[in-house]
N, CA and C atoms as a LAMMPS dump frame, in Angstrom:
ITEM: TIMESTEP
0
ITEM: NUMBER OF ATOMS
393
ITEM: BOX BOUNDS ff ff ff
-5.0000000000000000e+02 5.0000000000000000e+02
-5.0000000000000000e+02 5.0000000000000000e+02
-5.0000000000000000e+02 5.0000000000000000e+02
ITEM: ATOMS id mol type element x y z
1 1 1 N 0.853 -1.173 0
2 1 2 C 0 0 0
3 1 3 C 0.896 1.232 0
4 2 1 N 0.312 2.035 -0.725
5 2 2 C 1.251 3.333 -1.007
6 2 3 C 0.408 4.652 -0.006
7 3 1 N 1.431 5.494 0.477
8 3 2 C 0.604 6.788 1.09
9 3 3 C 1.409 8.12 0.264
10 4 1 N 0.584 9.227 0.682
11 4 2 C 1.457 10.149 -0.147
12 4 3 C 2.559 11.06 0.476
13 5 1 N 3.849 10.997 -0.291
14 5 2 C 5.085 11.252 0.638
15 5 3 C 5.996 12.455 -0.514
16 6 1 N 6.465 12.979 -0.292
17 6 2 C 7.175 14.118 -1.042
18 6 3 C 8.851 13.354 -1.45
19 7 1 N 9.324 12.23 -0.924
20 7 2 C 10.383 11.503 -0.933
21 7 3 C 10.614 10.89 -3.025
22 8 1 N 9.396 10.123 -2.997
23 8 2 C 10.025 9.681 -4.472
24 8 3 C 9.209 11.112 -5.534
25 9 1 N 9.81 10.703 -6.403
26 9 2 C 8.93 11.411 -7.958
27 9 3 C 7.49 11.315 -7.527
28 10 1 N 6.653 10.038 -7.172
29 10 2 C 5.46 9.534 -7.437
30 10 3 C 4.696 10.69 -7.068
31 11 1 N 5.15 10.752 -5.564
32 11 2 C 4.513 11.188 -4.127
33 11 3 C 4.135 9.853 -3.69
34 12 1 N 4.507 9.025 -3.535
35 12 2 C 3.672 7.894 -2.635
36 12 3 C 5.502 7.615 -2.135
37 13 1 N 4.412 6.187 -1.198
38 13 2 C 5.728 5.573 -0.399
39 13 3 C 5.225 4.727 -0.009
40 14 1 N 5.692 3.614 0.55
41 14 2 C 4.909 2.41 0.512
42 14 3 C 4.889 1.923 2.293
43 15 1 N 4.206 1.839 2.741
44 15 2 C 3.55 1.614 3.771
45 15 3 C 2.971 0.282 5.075
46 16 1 N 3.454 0.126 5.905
47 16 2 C 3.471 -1.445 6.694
48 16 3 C 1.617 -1.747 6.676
49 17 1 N 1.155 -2.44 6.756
50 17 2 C -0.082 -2.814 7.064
51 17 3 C -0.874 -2.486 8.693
52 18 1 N -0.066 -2.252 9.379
53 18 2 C -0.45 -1.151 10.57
54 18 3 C -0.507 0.172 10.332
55 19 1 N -0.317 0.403 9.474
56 19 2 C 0.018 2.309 9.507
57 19 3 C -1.323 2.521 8.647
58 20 1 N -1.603 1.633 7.793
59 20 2 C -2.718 1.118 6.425
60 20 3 C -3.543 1.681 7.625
61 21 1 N -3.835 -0.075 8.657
62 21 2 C -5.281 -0.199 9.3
63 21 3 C -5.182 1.569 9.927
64 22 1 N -4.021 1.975 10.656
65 22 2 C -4.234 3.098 11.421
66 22 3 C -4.857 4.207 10.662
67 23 1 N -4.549 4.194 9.198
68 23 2 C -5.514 5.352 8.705
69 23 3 C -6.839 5.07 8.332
70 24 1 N -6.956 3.835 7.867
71 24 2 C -8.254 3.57 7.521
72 24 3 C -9.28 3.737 9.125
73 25 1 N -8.407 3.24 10.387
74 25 2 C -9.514 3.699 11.536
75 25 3 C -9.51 5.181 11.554
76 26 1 N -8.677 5.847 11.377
77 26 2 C -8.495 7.476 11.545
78 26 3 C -9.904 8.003 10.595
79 27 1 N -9.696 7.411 8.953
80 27 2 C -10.533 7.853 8.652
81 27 3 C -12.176 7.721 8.744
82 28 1 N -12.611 6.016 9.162
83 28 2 C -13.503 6.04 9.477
84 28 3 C -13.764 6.631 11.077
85 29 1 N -13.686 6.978 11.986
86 29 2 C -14.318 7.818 13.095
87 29 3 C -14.447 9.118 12.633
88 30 1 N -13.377 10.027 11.634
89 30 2 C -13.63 11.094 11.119
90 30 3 C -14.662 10.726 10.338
91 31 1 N -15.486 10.069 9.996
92 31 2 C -16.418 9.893 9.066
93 31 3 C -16.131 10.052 7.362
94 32 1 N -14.707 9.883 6.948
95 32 2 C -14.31 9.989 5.959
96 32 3 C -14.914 8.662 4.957
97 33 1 N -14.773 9.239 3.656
98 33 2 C -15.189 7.918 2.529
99 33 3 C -13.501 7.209 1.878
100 34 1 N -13.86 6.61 2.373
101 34 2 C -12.76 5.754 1.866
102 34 3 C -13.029 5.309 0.448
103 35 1 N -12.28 5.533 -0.357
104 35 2 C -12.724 4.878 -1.924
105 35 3 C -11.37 4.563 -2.477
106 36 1 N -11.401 3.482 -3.316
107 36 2 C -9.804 3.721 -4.299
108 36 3 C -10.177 4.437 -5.565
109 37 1 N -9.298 4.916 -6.052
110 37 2 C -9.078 5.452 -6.948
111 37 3 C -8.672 4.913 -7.881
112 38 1 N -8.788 5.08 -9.348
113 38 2 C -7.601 4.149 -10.637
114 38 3 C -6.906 4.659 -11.479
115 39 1 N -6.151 3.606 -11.807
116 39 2 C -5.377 4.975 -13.109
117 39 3 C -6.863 4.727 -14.464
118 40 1 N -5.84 5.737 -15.634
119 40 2 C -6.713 5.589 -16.863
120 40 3 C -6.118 4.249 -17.685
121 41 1 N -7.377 3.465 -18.11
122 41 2 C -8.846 3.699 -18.027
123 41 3 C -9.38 2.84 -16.994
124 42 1 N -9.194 3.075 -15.932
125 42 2 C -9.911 2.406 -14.498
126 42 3 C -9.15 1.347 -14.897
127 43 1 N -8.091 0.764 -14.314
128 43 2 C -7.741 -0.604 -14.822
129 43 3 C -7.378 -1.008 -13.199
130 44 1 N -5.919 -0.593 -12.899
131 44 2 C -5.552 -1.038 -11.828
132 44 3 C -5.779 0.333 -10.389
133 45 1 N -5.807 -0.424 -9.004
134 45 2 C -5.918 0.561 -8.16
135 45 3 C -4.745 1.272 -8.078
136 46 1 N -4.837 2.604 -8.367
137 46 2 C -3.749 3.555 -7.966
138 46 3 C -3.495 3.882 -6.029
139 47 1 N -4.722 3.827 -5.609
140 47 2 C -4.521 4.348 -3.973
141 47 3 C -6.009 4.373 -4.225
142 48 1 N -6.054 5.324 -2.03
143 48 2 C -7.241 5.257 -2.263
144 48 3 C -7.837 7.2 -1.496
145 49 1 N -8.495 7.169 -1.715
146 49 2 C -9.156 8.4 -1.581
147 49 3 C -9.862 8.774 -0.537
148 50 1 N -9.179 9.607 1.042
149 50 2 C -10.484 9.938 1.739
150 50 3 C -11.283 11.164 1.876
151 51 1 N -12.556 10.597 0.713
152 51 2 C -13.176 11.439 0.418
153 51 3 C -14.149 12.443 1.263
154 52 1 N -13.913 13.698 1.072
155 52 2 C -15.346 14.237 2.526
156 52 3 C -15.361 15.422 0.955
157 53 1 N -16.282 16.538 1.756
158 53 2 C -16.875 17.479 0.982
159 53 3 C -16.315 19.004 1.111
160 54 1 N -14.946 18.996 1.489
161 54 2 C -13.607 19.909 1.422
162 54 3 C -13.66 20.338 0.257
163 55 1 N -12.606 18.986 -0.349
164 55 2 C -12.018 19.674 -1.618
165 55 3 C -12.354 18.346 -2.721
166 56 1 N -13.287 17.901 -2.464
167 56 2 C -13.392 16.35 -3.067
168 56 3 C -13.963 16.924 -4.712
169 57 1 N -13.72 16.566 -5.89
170 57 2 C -13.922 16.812 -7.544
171 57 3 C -15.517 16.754 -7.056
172 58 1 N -15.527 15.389 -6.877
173 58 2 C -17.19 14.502 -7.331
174 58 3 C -18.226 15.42 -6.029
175 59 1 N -17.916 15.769 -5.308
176 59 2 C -18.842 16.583 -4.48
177 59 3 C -19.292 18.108 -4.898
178 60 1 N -17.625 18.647 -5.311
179 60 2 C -17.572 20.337 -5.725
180 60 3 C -18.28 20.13 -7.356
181 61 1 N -18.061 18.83 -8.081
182 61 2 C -18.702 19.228 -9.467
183 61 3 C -19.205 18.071 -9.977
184 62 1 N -20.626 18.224 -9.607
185 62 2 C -21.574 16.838 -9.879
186 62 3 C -21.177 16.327 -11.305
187 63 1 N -20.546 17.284 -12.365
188 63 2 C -20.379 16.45 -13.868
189 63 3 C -19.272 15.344 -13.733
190 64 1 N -18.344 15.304 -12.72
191 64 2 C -17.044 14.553 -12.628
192 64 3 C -18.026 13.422 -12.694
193 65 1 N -16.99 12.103 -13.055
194 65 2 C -17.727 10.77 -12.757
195 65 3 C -16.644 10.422 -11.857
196 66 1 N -17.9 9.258 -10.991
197 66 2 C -17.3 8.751 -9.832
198 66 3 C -18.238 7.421 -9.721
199 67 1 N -17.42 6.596 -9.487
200 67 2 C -18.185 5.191 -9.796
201 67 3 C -18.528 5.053 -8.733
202 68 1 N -19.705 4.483 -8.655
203 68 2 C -20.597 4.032 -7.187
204 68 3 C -19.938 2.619 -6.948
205 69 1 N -20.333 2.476 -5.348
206 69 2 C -19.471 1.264 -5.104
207 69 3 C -20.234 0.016 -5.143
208 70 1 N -20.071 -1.115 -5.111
209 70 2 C -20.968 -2.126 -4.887
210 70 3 C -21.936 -2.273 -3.848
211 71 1 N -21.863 -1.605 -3.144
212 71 2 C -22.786 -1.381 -1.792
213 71 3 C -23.678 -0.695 -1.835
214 72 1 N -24.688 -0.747 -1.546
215 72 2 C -26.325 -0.049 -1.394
216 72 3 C -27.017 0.318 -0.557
217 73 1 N -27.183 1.247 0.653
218 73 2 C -27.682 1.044 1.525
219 73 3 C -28.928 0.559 1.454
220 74 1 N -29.921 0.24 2.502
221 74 2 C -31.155 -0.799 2.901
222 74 3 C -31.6 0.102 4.131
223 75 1 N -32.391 0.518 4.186
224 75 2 C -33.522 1.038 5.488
225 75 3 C -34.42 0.395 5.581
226 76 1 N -34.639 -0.005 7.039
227 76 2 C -35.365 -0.577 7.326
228 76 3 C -36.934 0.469 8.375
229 77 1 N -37.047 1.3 7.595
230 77 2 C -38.247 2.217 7.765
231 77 3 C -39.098 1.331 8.742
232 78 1 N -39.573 1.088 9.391
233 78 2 C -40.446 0.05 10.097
234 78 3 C -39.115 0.304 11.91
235 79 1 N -38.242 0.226 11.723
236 79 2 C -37.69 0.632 12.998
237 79 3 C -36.983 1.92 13.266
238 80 1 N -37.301 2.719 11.875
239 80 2 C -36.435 3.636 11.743
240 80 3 C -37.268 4.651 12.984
241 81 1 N -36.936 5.866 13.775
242 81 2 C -37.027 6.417 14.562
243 81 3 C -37.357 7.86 14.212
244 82 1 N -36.767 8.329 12.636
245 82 2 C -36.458 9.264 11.774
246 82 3 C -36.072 10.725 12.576
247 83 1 N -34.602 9.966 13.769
248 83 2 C -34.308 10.881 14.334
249 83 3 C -33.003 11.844 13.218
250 84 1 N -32.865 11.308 11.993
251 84 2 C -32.202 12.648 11.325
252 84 3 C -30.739 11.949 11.148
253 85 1 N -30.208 11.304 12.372
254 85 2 C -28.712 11.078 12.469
255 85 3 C -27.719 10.791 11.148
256 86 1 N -28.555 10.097 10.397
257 86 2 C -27.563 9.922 9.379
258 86 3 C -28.245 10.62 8.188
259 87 1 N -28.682 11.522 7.969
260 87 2 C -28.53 12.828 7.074
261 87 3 C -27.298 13.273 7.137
262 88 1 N -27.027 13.698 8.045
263 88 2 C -25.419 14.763 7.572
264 88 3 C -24.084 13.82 7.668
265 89 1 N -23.764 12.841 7.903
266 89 2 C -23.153 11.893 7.454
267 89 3 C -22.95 11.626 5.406
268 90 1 N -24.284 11.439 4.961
269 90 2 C -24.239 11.197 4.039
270 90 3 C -23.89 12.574 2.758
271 91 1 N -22.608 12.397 2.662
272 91 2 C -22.206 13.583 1.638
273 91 3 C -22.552 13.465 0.154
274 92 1 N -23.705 12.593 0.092
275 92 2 C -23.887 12.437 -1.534
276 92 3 C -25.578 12.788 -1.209
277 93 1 N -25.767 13.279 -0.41
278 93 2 C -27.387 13.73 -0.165
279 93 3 C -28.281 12.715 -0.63
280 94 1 N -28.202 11.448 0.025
281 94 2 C -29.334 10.605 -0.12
282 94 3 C -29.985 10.429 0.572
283 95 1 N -29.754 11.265 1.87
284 95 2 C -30.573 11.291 3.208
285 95 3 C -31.278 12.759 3.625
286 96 1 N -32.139 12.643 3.321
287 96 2 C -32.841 14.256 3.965
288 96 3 C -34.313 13.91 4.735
289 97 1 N -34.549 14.983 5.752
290 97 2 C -35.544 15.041 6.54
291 97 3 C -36.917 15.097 5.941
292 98 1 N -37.934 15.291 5.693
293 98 2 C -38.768 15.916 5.212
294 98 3 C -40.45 15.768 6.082
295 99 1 N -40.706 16.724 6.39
296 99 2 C -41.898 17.117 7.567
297 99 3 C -41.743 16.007 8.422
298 100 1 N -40.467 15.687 9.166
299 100 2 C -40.461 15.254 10.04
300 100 3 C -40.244 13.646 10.201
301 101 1 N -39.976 12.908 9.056
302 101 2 C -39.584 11.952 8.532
303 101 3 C -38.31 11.748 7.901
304 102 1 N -37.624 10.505 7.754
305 102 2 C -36.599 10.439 6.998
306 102 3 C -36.781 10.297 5.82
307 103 1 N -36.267 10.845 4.732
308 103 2 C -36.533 10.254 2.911
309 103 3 C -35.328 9.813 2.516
310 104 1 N -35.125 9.107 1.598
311 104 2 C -33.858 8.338 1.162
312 104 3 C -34.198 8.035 -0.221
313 105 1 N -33.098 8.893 -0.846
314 105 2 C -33.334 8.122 -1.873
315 105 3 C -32.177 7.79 -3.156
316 106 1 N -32.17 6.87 -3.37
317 106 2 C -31.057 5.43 -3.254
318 106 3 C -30.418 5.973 -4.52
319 107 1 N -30.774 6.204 -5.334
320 107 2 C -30.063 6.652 -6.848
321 107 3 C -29.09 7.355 -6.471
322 108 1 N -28.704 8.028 -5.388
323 108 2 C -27.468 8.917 -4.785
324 108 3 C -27.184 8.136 -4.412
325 109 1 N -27.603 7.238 -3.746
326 109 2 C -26.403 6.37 -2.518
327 109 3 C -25.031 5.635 -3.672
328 110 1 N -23.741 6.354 -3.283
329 110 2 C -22.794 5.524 -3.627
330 110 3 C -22.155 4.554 -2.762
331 111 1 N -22.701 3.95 -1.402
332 111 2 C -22.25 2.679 -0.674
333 111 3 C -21.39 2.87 0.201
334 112 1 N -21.319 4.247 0.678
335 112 2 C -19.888 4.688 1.234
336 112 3 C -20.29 3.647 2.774
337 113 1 N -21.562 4.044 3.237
338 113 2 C -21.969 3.026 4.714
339 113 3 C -21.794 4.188 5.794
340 114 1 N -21.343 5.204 5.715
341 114 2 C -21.815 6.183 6.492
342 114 3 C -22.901 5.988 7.246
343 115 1 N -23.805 6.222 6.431
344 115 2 C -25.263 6.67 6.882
345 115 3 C -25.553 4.893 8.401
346 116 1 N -24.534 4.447 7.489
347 116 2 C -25.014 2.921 9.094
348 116 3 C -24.244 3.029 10.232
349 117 1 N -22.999 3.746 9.569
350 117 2 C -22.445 3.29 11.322
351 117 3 C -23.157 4.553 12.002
352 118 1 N -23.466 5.455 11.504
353 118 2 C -24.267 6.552 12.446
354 118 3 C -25.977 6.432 12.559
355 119 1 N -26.596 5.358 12.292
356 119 2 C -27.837 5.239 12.768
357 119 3 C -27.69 4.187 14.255
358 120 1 N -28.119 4.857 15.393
359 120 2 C -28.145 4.136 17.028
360 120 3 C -29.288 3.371 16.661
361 121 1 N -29.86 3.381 15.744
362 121 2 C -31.003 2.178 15.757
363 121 3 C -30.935 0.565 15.039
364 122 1 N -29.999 0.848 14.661
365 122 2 C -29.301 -0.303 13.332
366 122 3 C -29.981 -0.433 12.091
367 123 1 N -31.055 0.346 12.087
368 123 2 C -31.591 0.171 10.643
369 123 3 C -31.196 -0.002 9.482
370 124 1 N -29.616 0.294 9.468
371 124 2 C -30.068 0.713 7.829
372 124 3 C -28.095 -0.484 8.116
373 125 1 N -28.356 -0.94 6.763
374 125 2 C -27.277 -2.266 6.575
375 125 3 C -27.03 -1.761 4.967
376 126 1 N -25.891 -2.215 4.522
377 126 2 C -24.972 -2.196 3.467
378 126 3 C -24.895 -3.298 2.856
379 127 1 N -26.134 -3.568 1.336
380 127 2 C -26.025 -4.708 0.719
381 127 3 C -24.988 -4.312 -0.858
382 128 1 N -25.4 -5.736 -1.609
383 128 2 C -25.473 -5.517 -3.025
384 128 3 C -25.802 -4.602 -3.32
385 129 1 N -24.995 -4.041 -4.781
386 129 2 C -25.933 -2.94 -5.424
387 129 3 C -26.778 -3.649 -6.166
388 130 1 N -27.987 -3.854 -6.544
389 130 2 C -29.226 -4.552 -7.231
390 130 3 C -29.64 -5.842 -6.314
391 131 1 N -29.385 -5.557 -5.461
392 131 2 C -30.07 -6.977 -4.433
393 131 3 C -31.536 -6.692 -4.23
């Protein structure tokens, strides 16, 4: 695994598998999206991307493409509480309030799983995309 380092040409540098897990936990409690990235034309993984709504392409300019991941979220509306929590989690706006209810709606969801680890109710799980 490569991180980004000012040492070679690349900017990367290659990295122990503890330092890996340590960012990947860093980034999930920050609530970051973890995604890889590829070279052209999407072939192999270049690294990976933690994406939030800073300075991210696919957030600042909806025309970029950004491939959705295999994952889908699933609500389970029937226990949902529609206390809100995972609205602002979700940086691709597939979660919004509306008169007092939760709405979701899935054609945004790119699988990041946000929206689950921040629901206290467990509702909502991370399947297939087309399950």
């Amino acid at each position: 695994m490569f991180a980004d380092a000012e040492a070679s040409g690349s900017g990367k540098r290659r990295i122990d598998r503890g330092a890996a897990e340590s960012i990947l936990e860093t980034a999930r409690t920050s609530g970051l999206v973890a995604r890889p990235f590829r070279d052209e034309p999407r072939q192999a993984i270049e690294g990976i991307c933690f994406c939030c709504d800073d300075c991210c392409w696919y957030f600042r300019r909806p025309e970029e493409r950004c491939d959705k991941g295999a994952l889908i979220e699933r609500t389970r509306m029937e226990g949902c509480t529609h206390c809100g929590l995972c609205v602002a989690p979700c940086h691709f706006h597939a979660r919004s309030m509306g008169a007092g209810a939760l709405v979701v709606e899935r054609a945004l969801c790119y699988g990041c799983g946000l929206c689950a680890v921040a629901c206290p109710e467990g509702c909502v799980e991370m399947v297939q995309r087309g399950a």
